[in-house]
N, CA, C and O atoms as a Tripos MOL2 file, in Angstrom:
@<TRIPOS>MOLECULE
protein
  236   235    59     0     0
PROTEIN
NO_CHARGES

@<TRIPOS>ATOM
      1 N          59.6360   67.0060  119.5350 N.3       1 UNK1
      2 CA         59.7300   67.2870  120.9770 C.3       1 UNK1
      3 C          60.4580   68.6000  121.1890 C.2       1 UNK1
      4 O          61.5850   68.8850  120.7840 O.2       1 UNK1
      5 N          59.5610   69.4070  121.9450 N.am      2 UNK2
      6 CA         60.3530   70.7760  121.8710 C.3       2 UNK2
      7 C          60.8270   71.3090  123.3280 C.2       2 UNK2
      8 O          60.0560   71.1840  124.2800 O.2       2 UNK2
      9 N          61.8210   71.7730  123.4550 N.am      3 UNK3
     10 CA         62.6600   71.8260  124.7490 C.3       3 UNK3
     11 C          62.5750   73.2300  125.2300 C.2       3 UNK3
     12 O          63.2050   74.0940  124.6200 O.2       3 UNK3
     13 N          61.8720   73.5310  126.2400 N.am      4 UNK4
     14 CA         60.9170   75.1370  126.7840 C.3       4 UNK4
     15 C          62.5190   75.6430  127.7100 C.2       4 UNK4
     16 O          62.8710   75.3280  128.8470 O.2       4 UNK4
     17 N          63.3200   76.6480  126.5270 N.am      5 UNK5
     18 CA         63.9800   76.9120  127.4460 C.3       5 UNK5
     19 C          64.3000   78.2950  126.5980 C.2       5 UNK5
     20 O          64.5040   78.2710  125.3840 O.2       5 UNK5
     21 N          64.3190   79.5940  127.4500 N.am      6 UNK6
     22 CA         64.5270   80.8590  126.8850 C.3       6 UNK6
     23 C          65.2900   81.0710  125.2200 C.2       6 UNK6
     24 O          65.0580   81.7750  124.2370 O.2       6 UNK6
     25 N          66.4610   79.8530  125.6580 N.am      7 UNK7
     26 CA         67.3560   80.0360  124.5700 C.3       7 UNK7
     27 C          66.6650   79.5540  123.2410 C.2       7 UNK7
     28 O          66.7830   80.2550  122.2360 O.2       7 UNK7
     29 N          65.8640   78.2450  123.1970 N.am      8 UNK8
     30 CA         65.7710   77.3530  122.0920 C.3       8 UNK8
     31 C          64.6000   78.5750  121.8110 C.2       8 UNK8
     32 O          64.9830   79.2910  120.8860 O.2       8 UNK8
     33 N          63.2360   79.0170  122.3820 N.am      9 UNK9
     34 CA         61.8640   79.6460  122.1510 C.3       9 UNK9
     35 C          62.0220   81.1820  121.2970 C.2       9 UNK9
     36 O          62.4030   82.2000  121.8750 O.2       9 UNK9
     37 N          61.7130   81.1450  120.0480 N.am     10 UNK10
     38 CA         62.2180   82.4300  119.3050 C.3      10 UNK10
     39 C          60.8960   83.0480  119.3650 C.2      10 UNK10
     40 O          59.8810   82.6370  119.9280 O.2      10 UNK10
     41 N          61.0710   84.0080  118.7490 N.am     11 UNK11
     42 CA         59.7040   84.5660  118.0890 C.3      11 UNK11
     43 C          58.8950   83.9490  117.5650 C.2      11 UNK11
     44 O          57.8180   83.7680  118.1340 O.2      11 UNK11
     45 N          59.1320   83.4570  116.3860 N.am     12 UNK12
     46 CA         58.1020   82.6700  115.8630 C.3      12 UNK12
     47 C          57.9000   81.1940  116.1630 C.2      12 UNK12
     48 O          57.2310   80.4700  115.4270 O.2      12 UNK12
     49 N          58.3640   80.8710  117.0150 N.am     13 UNK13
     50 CA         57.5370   79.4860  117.8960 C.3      13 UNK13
     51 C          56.6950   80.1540  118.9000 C.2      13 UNK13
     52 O          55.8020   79.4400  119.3560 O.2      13 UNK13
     53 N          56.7590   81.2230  119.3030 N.am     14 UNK14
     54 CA         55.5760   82.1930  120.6010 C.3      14 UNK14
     55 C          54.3260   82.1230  118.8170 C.2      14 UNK14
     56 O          53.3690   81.3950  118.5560 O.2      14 UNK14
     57 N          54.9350   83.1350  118.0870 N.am     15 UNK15
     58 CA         53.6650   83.2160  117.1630 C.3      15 UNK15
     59 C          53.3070   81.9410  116.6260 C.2      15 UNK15
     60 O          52.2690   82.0070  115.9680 O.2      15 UNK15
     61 N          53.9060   80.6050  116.6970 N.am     16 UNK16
     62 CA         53.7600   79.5640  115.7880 C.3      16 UNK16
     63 C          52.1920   78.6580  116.5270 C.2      16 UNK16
     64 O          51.2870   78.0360  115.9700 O.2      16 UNK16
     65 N          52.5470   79.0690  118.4170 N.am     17 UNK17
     66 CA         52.0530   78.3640  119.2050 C.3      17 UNK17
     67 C          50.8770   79.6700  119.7920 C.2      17 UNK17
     68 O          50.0540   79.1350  120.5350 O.2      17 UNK17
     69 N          50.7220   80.5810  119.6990 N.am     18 UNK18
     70 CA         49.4400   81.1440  120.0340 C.3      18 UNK18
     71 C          48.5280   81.1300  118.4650 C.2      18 UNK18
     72 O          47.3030   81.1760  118.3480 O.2      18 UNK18
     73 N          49.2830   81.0740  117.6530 N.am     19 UNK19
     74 CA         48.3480   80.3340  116.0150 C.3      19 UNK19
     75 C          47.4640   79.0630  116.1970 C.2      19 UNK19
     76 O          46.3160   78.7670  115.8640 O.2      19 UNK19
     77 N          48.5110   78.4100  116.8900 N.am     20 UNK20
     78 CA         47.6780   77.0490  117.7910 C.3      20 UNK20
     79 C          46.8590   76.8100  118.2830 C.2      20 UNK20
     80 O          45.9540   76.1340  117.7920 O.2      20 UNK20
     81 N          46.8630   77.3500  119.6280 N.am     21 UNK21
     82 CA         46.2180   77.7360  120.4790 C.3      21 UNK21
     83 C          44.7980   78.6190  120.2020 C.2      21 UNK21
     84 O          43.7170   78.5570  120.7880 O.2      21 UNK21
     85 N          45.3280   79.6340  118.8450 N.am     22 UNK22
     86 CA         43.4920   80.4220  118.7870 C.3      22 UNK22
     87 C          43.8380   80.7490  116.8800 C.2      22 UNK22
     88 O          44.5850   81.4240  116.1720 O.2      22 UNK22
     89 N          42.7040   79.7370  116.7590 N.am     23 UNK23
     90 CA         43.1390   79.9560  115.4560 C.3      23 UNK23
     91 C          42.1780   80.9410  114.7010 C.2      23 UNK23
     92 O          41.8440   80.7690  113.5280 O.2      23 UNK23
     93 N          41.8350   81.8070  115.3480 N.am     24 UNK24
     94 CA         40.8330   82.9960  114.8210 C.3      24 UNK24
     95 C          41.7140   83.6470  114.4530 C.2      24 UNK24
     96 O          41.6490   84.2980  113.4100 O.2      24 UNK24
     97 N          43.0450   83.6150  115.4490 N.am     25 UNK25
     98 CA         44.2640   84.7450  115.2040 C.3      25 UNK25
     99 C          45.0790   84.5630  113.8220 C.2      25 UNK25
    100 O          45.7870   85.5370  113.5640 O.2      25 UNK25
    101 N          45.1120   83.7650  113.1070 N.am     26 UNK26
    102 CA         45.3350   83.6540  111.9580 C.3      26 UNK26
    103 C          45.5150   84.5270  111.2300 C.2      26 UNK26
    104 O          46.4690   84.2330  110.5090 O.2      26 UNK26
    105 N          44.9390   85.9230  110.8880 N.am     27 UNK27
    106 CA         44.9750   86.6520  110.4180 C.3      27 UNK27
    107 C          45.9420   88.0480  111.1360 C.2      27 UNK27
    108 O          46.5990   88.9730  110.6580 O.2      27 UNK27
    109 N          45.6810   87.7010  112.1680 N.am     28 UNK28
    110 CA         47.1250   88.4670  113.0290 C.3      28 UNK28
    111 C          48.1310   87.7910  112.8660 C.2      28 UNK28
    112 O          49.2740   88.2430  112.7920 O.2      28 UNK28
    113 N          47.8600   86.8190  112.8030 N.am     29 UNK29
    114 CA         49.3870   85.5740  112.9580 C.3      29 UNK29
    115 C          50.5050   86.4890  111.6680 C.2      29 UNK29
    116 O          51.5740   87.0690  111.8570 O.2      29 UNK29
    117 N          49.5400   86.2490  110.1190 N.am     30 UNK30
    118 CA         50.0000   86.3790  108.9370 C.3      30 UNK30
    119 C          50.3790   88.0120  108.9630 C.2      30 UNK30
    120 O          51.2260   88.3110  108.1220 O.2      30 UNK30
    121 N          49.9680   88.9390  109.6580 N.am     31 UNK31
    122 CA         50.6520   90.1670  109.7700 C.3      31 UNK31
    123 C          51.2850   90.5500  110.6170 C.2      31 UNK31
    124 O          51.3380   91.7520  110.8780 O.2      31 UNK31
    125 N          51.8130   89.8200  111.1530 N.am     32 UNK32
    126 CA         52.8020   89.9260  112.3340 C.3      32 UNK32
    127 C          54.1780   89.1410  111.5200 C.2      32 UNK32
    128 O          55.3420   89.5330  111.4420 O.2      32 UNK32
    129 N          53.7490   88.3070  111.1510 N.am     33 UNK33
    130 CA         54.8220   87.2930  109.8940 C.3      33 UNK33
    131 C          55.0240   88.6260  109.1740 C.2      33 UNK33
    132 O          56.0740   89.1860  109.4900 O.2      33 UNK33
    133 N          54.4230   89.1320  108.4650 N.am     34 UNK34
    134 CA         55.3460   90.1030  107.3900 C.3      34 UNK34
    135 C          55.5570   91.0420  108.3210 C.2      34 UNK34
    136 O          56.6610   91.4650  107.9780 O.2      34 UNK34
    137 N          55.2680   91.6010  109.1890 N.am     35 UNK35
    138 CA         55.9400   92.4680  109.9900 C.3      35 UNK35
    139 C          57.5060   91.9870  110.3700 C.2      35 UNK35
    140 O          58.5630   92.6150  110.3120 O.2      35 UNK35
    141 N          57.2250   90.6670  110.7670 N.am     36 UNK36
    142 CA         58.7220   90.3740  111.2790 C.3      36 UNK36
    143 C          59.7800   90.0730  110.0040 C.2      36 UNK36
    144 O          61.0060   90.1320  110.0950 O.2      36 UNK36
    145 N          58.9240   89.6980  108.6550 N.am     37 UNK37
    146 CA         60.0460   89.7350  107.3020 C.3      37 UNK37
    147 C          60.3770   91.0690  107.2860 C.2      37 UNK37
    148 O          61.5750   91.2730  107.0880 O.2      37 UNK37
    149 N          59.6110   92.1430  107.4490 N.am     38 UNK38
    150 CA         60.0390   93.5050  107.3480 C.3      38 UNK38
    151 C          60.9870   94.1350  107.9570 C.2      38 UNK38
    152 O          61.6280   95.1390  107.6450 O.2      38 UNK38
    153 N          61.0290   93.1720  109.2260 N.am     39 UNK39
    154 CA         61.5840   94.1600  110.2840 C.3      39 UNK39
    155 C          63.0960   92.9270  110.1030 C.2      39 UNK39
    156 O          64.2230   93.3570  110.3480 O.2      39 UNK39
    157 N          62.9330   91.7510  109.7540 N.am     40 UNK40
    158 CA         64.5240   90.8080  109.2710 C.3      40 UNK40
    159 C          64.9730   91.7860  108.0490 C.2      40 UNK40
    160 O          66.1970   91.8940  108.1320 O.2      40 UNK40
    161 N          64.4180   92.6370  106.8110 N.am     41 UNK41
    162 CA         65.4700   92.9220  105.8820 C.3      41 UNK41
    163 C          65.5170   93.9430  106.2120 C.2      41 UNK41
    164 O          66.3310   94.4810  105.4620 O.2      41 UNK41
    165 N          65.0150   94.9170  107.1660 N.am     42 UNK42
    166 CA         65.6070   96.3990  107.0140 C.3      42 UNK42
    167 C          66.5640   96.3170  108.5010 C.2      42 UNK42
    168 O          67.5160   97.0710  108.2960 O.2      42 UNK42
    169 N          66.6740   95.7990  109.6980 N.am     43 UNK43
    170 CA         67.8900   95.5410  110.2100 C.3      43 UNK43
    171 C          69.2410   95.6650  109.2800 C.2      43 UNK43
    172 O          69.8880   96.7080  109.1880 O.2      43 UNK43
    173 N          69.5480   94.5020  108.6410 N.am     44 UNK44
    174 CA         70.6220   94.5110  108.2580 C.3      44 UNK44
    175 C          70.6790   95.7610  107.4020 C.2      44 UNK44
    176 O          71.6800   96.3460  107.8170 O.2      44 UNK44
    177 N          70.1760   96.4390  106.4920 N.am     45 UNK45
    178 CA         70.0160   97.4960  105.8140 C.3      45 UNK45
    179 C          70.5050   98.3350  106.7770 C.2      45 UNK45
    180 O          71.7360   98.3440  106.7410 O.2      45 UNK45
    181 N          70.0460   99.0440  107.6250 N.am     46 UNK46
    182 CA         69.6270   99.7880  108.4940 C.3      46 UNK46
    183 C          71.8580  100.2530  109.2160 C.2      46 UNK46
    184 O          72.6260  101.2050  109.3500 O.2      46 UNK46
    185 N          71.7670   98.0700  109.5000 N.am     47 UNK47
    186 CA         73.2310   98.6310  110.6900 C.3      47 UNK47
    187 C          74.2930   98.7260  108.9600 C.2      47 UNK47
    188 O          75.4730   99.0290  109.1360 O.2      47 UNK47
    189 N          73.9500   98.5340  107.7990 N.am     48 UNK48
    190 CA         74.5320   98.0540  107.1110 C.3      48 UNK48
    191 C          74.8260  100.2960  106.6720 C.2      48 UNK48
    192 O          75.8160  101.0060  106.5030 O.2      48 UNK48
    193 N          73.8320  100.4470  106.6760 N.am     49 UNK49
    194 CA         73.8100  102.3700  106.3960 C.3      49 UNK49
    195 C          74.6410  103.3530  107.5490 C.2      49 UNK49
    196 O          75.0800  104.4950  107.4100 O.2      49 UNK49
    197 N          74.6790  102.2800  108.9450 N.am     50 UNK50
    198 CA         75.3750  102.9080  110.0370 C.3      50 UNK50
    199 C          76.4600  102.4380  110.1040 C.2      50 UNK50
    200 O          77.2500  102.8320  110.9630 O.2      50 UNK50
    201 N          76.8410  101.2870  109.0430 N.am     51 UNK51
    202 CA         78.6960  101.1180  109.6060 C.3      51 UNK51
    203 C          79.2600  102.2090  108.3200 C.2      51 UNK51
    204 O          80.2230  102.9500  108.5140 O.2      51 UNK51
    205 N          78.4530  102.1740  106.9070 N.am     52 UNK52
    206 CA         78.7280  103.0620  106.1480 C.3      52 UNK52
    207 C          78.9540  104.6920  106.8590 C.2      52 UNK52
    208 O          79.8230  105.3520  106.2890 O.2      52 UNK52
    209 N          78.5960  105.0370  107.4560 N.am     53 UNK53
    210 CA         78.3000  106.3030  108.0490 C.3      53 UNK53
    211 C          79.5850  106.3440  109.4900 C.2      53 UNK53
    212 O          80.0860  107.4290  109.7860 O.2      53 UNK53
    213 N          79.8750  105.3970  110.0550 N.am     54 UNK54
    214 CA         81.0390  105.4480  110.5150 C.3      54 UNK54
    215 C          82.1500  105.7910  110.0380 C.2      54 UNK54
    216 O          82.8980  106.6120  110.5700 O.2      54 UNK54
    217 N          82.4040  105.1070  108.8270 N.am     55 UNK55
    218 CA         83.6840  104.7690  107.6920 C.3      55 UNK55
    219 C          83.4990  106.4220  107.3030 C.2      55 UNK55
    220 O          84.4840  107.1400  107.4730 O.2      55 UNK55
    221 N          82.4130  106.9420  106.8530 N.am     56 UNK56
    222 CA         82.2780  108.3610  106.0750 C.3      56 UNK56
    223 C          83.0250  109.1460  107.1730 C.2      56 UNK56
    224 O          84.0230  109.7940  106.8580 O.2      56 UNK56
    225 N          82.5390  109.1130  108.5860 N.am     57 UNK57
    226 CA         82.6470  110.2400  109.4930 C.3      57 UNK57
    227 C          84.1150  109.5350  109.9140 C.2      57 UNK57
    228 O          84.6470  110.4730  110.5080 O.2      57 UNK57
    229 N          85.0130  108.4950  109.9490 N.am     58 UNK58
    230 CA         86.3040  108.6450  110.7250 C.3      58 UNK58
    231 C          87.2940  108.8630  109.3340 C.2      58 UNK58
    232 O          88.4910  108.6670  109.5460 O.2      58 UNK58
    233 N          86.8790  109.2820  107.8180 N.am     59 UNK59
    234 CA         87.6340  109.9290  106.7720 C.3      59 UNK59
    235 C          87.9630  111.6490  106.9430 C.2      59 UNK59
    236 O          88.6040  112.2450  106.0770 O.2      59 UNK59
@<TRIPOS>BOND
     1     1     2 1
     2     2     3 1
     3     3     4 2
     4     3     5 am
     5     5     6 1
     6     6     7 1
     7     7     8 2
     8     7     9 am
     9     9    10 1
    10    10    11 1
    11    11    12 2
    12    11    13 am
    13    13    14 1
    14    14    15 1
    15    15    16 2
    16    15    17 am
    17    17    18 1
    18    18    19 1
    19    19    20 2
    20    19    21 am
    21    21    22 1
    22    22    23 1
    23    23    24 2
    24    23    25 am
    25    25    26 1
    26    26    27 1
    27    27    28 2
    28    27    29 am
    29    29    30 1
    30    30    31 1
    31    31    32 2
    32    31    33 am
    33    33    34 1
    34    34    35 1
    35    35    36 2
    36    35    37 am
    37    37    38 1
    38    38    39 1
    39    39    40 2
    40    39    41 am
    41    41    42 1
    42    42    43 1
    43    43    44 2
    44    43    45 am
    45    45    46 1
    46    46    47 1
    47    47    48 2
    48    47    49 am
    49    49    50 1
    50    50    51 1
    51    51    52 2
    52    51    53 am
    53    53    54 1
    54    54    55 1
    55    55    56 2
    56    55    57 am
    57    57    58 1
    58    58    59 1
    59    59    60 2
    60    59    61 am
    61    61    62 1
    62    62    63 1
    63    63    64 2
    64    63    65 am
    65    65    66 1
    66    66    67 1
    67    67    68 2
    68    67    69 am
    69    69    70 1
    70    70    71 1
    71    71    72 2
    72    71    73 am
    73    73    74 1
    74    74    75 1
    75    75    76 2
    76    75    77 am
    77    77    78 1
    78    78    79 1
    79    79    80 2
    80    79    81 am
    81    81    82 1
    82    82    83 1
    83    83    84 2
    84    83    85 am
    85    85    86 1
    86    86    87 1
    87    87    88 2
    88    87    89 am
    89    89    90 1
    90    90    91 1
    91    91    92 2
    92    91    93 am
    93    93    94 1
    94    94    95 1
    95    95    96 2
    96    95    97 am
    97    97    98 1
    98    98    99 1
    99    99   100 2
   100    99   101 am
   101   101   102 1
   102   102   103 1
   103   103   104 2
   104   103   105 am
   105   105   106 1
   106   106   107 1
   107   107   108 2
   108   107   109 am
   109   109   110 1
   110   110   111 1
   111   111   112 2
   112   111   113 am
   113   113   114 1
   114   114   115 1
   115   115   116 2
   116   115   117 am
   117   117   118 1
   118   118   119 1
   119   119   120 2
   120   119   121 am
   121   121   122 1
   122   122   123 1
   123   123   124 2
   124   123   125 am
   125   125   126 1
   126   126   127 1
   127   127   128 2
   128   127   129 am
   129   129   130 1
   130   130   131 1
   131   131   132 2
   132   131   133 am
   133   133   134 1
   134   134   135 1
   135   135   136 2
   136   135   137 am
   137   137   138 1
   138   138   139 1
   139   139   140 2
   140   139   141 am
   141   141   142 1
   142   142   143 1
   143   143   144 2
   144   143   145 am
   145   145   146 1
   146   146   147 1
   147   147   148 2
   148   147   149 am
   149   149   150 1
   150   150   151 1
   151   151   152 2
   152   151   153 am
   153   153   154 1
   154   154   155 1
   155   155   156 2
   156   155   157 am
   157   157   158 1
   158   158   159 1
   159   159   160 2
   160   159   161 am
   161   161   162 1
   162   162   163 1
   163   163   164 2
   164   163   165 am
   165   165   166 1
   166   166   167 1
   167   167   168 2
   168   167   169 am
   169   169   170 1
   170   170   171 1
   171   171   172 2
   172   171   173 am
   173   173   174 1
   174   174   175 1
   175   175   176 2
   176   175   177 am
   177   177   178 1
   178   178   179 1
   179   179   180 2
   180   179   181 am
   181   181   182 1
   182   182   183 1
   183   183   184 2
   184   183   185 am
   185   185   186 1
   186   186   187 1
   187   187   188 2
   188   187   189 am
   189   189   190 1
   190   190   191 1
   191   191   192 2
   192   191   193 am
   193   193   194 1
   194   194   195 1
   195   195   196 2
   196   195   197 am
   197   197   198 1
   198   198   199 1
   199   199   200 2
   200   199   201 am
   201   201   202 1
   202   202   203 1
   203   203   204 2
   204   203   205 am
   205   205   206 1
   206   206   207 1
   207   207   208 2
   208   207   209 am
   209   209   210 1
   210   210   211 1
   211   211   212 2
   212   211   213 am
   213   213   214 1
   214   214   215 1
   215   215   216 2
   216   215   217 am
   217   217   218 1
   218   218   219 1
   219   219   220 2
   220   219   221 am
   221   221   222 1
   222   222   223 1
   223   223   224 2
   224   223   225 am
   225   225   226 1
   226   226   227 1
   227   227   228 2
   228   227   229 am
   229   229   230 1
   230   230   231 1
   231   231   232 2
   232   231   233 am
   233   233   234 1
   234   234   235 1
   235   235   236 2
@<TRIPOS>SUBSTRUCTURE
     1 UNK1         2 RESIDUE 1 A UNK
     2 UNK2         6 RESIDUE 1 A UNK
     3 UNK3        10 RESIDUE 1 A UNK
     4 UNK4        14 RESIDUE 1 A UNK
     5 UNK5        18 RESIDUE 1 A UNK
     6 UNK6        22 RESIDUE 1 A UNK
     7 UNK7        26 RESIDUE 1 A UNK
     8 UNK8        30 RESIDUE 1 A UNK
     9 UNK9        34 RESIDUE 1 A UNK
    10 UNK10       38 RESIDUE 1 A UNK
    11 UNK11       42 RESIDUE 1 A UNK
    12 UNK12       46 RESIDUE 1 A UNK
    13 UNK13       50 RESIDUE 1 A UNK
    14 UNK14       54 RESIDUE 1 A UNK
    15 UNK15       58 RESIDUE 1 A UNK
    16 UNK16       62 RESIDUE 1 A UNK
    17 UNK17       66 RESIDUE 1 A UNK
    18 UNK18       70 RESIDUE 1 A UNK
    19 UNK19       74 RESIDUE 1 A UNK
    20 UNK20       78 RESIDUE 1 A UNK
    21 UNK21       82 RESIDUE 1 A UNK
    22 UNK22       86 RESIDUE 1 A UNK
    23 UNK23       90 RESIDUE 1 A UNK
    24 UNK24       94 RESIDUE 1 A UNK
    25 UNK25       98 RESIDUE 1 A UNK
    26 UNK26      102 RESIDUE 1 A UNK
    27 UNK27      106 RESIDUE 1 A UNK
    28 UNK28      110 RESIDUE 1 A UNK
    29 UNK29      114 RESIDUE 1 A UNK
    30 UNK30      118 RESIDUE 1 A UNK
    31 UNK31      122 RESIDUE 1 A UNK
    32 UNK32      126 RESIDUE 1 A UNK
    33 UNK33      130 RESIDUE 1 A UNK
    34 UNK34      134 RESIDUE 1 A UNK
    35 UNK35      138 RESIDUE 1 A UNK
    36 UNK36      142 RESIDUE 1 A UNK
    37 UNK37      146 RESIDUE 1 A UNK
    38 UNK38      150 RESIDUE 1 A UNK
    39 UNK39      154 RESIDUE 1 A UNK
    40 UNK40      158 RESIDUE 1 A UNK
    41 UNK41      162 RESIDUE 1 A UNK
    42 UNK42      166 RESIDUE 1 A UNK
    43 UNK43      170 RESIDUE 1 A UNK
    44 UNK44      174 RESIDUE 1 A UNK
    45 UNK45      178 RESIDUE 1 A UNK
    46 UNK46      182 RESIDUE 1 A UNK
    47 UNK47      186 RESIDUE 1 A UNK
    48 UNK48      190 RESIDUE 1 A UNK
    49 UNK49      194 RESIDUE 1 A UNK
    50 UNK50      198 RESIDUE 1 A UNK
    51 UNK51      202 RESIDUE 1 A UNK
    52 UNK52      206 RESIDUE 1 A UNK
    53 UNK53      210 RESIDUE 1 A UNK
    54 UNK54      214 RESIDUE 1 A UNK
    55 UNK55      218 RESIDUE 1 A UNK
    56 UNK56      222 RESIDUE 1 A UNK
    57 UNK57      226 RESIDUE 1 A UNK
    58 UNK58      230 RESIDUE 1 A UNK
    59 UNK59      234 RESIDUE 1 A UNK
């Protein structure tokens, strides 16, 4: 039982449930999935290169 409220509805319950809904999209579904693994490990990378770059510039 799933509870329709901004907070609980992530990303991938929108992609989990238009997969549902049209399952031709399947193949968008699955590149939108590695898009979003792509876009989960280079975030942290990313703020992980900009706190480094803080620390450099207040030495």
């Amino acid at each position: 039982m799933w509870i329709f409220s901004p907070q609980v509805i992530s990303l991938d319950d929108i992609l989990f449930l238009t997969m549902l809904m049209f399952p031709e999209s399947l193949v968008l579904f699955s590149f939108l999935n590695c898009t979003v693994i792509v876009l989960h490990l280079i975030a942290p990378m990313s703020s992980l290169v900009k706190s480094c770059l803080n620390v450099s510039e207040h030495k």
